[in-house]
C-alpha positions, 0 to 999 in steps of 0.5 A, spaced: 650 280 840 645 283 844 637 283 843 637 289 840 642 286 834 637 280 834 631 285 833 633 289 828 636 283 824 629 280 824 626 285 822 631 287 816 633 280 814 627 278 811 626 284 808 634 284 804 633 278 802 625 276 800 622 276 794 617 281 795 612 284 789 614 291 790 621 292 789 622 299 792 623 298 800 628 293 798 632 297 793 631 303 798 634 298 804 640 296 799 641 303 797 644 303 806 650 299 805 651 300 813 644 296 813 647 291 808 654 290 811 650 289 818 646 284 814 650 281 811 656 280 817 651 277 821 648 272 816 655 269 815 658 270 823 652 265 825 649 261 818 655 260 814 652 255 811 646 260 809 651 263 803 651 256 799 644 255 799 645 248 803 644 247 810 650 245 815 652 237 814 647 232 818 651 228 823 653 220 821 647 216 819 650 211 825 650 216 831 643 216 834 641 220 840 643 214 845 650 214 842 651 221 843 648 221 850 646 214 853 644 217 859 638 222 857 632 219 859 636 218 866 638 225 866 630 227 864 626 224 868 631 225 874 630 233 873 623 231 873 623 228 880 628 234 883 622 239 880 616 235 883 619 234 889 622 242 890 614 244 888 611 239 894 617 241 898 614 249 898 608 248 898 608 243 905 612 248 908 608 254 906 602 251 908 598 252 901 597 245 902 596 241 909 595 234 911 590 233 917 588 227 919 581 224 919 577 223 927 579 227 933 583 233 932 588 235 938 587 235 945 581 230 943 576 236 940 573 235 934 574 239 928 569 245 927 566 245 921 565 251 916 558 253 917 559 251 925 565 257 924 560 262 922 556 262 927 559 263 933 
């Protein structure tokens, strides 16, 4: 589907299937039968379990989220670092960020200062 099959579905949706206080969109909106079977296709491609009032079977009690991935922490917080160091990487290289050291500057000058800089 595209996103313009995913707009027009959020937007008929609703309107096919809530109980509004004023009937007359609705009963217009179901007089289109293209609109209807469009709805109607979508709503049982994509929630099947939509059309018997239930939702889709929950997972057994006895498989919890390590059993079924026991290295996501791991996998997490791995990505967390590869993330920080990429942006620090960029930003030393860049020069958004610089490192200098504090006393004497190259070829023993020192380094100027802000107000220094502008009056010369």
């Amino acid at each position: 589907p595209a996103s313009l099959d995913a707009l027009v579905f959020s937007r008929l949706a609703p309107l096919l299937k809530a109980k509004l206080p004023n009937g007359k969109l609705q009963q217009h909106l179901k007089s289109l039968q293209n609109l209807c079977n469009y709805c109607t296709s979508i709503l049982s491609l994509y929630f099947p379990w939509d059309r018997g009032g239930s939702r889709p079977p929950p997972r057994p009690a006895g498989l919890g989220e390590a059993e079924e991935d026991p290295h996501k922490r791991r996998k997490q917080l791995l990505s967390v670092l590869v993330g920080l160091v990429a942006m620090l990487g960029y930003a030393f290289l860049s020069g958004i960020v610089s490192i200098q050291r504090g006393g004497v500057g190259p070829a023993g000058r020192q380094p100027v200062a802000m107000e220094e800089e502008e009056e010369e």
